[in-house]
Backbone atoms as SQL, in Angstrom:
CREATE TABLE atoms (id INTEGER PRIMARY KEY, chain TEXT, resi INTEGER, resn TEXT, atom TEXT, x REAL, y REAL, z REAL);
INSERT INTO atoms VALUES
  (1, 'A', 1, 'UNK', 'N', 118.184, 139.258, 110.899),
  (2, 'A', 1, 'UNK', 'CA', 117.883, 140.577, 110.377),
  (3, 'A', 1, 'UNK', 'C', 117.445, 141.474, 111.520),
  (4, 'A', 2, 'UNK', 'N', 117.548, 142.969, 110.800),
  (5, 'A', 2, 'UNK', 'CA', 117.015, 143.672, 112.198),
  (6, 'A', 2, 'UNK', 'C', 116.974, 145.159, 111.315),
  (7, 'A', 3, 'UNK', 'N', 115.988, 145.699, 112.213),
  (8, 'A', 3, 'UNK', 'CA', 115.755, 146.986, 111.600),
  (9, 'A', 3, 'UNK', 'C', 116.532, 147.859, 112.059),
  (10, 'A', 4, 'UNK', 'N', 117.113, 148.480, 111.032),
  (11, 'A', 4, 'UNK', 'CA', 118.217, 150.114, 111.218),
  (12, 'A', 4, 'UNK', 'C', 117.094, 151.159, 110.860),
  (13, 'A', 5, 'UNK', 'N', 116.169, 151.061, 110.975),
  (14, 'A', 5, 'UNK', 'CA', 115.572, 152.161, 110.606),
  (15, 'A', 5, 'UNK', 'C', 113.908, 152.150, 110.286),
  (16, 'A', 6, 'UNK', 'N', 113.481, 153.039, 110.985),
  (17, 'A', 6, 'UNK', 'CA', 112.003, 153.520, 110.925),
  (18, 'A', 6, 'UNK', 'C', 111.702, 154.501, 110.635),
  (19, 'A', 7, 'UNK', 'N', 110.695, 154.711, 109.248),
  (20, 'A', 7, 'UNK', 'CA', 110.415, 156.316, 109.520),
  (21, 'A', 7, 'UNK', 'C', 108.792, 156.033, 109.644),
  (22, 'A', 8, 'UNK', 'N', 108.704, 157.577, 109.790),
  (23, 'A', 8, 'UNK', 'CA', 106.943, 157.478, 110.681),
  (24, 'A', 8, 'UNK', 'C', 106.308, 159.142, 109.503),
  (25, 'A', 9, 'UNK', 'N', 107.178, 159.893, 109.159),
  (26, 'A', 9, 'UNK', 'CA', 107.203, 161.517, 109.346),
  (27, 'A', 9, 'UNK', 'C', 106.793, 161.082, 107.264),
  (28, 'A', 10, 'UNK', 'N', 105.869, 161.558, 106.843),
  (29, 'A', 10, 'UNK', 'CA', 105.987, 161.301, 105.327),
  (30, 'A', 10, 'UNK', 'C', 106.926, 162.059, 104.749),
  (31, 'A', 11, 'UNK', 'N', 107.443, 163.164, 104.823),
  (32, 'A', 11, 'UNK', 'CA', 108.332, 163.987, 103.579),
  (33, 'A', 11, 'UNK', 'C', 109.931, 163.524, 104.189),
  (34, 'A', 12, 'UNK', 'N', 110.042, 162.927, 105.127),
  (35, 'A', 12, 'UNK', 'CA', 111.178, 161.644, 105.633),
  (36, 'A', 12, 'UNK', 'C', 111.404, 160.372, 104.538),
  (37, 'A', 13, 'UNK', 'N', 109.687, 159.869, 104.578),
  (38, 'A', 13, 'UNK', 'CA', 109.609, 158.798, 104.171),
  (39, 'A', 13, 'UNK', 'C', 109.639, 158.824, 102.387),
  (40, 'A', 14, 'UNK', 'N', 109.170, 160.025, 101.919),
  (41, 'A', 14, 'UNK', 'CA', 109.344, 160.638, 100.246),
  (42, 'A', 14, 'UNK', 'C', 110.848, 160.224, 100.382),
  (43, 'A', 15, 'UNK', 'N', 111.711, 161.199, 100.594),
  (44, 'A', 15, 'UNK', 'CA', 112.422, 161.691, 100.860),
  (45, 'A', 15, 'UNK', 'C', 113.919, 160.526, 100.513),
  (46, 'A', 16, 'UNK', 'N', 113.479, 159.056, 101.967),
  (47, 'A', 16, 'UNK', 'CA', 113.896, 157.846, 101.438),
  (48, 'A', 16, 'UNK', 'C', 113.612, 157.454, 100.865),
  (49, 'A', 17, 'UNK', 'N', 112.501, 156.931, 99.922),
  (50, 'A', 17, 'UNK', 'CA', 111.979, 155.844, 99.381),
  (51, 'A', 17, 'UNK', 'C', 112.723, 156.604, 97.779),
  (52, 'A', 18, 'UNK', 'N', 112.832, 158.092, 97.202),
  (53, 'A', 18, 'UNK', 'CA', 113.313, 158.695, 96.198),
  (54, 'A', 18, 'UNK', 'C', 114.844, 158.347, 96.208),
  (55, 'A', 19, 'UNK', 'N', 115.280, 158.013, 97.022),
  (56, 'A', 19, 'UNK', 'CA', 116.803, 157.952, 96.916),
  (57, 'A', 19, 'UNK', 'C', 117.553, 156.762, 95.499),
  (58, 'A', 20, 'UNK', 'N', 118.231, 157.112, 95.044),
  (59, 'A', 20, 'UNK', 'CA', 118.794, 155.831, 94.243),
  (60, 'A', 20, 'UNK', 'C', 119.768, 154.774, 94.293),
  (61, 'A', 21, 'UNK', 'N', 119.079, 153.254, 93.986),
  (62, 'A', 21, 'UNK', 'CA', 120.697, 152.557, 94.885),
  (63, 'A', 21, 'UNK', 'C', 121.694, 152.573, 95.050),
  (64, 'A', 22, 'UNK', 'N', 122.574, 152.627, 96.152),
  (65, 'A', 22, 'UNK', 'CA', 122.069, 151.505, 96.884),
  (66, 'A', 22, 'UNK', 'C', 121.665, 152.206, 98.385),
  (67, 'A', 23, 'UNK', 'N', 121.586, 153.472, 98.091),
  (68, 'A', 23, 'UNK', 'CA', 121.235, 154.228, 99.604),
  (69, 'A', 23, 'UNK', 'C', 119.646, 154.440, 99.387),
  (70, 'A', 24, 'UNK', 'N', 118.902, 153.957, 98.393),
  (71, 'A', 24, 'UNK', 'CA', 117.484, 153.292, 98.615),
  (72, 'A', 24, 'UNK', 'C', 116.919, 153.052, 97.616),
  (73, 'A', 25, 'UNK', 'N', 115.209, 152.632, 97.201),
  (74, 'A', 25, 'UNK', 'CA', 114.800, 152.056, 96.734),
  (75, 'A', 25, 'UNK', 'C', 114.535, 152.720, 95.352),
  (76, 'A', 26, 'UNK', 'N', 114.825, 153.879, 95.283),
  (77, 'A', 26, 'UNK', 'CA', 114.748, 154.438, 93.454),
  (78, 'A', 26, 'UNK', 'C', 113.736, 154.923, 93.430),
  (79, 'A', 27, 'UNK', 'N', 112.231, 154.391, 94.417),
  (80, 'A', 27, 'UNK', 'CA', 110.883, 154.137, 93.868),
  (81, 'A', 27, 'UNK', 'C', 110.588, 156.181, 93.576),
  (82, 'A', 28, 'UNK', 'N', 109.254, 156.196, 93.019),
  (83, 'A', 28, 'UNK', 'CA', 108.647, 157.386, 92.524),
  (84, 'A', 28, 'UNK', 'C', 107.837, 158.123, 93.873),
  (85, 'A', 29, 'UNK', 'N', 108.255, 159.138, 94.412),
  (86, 'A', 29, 'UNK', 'CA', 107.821, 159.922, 95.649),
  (87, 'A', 29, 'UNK', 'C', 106.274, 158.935, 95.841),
  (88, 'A', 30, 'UNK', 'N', 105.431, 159.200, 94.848),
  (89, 'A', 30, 'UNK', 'CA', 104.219, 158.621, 94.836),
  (90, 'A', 30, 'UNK', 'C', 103.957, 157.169, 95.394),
  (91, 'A', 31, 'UNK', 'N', 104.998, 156.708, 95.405),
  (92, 'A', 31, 'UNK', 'CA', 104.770, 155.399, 96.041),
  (93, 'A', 31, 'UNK', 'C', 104.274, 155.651, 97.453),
  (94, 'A', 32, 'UNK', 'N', 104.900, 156.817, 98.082),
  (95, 'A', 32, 'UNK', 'CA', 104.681, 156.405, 99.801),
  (96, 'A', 32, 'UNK', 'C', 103.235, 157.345, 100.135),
  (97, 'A', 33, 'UNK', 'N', 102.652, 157.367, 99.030),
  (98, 'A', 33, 'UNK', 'CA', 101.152, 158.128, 99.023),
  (99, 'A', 33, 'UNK', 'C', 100.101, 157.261, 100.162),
  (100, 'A', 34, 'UNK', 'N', 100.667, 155.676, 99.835),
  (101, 'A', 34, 'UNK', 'CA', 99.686, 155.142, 100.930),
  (102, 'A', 34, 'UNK', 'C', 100.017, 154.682, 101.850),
  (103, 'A', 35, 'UNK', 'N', 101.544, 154.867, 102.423),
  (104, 'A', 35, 'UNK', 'CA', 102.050, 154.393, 103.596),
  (105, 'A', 35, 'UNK', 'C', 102.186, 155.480, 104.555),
  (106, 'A', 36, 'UNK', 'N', 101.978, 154.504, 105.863),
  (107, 'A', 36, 'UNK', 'CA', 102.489, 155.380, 106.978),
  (108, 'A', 36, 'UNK', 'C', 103.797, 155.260, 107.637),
  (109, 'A', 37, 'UNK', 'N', 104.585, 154.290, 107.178),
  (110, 'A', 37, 'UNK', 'CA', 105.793, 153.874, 107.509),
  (111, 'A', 37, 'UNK', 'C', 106.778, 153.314, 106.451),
  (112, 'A', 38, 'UNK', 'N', 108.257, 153.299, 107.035),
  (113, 'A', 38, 'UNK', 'CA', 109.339, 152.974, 106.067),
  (114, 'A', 38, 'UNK', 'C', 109.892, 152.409, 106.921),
  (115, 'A', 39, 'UNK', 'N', 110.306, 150.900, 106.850),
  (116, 'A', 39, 'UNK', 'CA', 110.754, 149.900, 107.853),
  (117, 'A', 39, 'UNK', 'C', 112.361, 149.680, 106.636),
  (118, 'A', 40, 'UNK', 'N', 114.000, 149.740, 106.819),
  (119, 'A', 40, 'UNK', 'CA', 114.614, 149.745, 106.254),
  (120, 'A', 40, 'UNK', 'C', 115.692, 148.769, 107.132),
  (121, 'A', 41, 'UNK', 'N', 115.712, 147.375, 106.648),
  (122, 'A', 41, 'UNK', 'CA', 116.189, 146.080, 107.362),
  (123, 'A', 41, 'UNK', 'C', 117.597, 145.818, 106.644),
  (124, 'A', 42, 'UNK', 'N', 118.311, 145.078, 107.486),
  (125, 'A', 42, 'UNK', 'CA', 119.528, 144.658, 107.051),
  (126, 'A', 42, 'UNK', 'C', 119.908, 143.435, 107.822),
  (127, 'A', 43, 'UNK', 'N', 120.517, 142.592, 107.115),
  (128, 'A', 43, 'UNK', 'CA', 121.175, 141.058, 107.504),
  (129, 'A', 43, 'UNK', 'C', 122.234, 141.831, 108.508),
  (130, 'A', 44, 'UNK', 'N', 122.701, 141.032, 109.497),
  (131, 'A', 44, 'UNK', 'CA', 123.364, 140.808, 110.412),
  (132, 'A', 44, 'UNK', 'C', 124.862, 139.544, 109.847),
  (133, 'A', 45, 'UNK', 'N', 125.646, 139.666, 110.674),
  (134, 'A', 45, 'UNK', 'CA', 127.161, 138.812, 109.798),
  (135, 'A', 45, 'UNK', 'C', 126.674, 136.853, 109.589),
  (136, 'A', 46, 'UNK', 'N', 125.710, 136.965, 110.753),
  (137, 'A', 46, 'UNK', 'CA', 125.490, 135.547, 110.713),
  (138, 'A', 46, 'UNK', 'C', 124.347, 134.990, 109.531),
  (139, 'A', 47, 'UNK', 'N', 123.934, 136.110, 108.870),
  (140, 'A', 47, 'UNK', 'CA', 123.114, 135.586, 107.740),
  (141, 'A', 47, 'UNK', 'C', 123.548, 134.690, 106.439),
  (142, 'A', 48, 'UNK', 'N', 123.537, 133.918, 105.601),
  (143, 'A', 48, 'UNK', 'CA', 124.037, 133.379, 104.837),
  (144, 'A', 48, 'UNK', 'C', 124.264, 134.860, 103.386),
  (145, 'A', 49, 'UNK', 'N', 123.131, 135.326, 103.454),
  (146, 'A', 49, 'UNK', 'CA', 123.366, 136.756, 102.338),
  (147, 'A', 49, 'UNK', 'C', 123.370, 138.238, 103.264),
  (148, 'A', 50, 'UNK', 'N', 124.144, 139.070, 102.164),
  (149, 'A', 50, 'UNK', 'CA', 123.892, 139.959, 103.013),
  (150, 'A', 50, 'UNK', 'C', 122.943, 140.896, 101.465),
  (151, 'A', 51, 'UNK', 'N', 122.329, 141.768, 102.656),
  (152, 'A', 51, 'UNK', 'CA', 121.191, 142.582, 101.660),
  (153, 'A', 51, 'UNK', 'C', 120.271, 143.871, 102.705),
  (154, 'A', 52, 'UNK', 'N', 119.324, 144.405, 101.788),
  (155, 'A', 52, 'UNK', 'CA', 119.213, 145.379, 102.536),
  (156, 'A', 52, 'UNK', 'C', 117.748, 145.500, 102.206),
  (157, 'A', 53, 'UNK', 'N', 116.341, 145.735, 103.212),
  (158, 'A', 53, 'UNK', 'CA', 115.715, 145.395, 102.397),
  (159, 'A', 53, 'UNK', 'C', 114.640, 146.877, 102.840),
  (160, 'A', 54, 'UNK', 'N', 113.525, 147.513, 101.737),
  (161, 'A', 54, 'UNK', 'CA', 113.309, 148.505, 102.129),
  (162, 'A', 54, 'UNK', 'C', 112.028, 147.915, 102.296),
  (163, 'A', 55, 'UNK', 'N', 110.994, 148.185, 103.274),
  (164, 'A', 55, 'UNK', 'CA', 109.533, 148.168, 103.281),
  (165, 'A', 55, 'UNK', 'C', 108.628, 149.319, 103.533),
  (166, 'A', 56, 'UNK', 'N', 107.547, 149.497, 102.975),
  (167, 'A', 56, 'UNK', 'CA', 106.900, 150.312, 103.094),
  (168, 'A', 56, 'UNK', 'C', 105.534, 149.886, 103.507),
  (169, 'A', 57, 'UNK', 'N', 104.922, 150.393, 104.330),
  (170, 'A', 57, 'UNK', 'CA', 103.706, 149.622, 105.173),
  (171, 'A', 57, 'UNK', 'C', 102.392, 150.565, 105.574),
  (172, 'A', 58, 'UNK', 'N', 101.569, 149.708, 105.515),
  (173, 'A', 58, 'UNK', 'CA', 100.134, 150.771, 105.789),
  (174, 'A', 58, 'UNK', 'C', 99.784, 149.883, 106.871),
  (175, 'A', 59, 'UNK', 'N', 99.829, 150.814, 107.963),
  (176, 'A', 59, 'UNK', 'CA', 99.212, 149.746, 109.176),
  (177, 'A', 59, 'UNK', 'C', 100.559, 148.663, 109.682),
  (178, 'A', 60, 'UNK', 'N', 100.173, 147.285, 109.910),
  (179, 'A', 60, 'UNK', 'CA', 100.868, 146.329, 109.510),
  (180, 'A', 60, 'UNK', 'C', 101.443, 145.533, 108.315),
  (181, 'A', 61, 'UNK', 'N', 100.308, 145.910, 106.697),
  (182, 'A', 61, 'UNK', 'CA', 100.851, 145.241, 105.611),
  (183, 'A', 61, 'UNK', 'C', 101.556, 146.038, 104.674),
  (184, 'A', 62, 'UNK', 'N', 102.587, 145.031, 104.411),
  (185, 'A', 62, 'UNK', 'CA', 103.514, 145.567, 103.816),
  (186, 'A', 62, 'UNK', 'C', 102.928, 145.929, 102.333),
  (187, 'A', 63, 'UNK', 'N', 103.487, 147.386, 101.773),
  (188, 'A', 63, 'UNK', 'CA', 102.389, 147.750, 100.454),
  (189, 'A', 63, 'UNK', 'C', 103.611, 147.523, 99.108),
  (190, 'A', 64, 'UNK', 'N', 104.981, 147.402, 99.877),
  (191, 'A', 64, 'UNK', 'CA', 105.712, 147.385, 98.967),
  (192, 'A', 64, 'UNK', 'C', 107.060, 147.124, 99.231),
  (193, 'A', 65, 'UNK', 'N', 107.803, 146.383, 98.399),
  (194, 'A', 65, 'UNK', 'CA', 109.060, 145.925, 99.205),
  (195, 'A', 65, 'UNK', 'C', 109.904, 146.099, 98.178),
  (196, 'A', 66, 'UNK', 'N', 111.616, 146.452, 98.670),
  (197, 'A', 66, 'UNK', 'CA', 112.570, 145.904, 97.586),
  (198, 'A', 66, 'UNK', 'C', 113.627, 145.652, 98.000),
  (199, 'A', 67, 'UNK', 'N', 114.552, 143.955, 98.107),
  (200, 'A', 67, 'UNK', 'CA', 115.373, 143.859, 98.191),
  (201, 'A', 67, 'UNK', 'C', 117.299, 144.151, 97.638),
  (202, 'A', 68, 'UNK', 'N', 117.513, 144.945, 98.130),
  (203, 'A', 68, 'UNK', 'CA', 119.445, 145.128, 97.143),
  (204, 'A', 68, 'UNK', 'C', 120.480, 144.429, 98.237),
  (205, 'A', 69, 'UNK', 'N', 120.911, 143.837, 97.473),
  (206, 'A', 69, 'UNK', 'CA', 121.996, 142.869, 97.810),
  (207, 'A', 69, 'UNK', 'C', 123.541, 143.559, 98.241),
  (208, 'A', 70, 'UNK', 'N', 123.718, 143.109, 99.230),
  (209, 'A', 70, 'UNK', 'CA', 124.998, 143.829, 99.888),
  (210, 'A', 70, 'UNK', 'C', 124.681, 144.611, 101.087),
  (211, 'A', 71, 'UNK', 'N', 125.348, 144.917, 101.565),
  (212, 'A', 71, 'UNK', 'CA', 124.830, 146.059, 103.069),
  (213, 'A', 71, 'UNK', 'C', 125.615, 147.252, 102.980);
């Protein structure tokens, strides 16, 4: 796996996290009320699945995650 994507900027991070699948996580703007980051990962060809996975993080812990299947 490897990250395609970081955001840092919040009305970035609204912005993604509002999107609907599979270009992101659906979630409610309000979710990224307590994050400072949007970490947005994807399998590589050598993975056994492929998927896409969104995280949202305060600090280092992750406050919220959601995996969609496919890349």
């Amino acid at each position: 796996m490897y990250c395609l994507r970081r955001l840092t900027d919040p009305a970035a991070i609204r912005a993604a996290i509002t999107q609907p699948p599979p270009f992101g996580p659906g979630w409610d703007a309000t979710a990224g009320d307590t994050a400072d980051t949007l970490e947005i990962w994807g399998t590589t060809f050598a993975d056994p699945v492929d998927y896409v996975s969104f995280r949202l993080l305060h600090g280092s812990q992750i406050v919220r995650e959601m995996r969609l299947p496919g890349y």
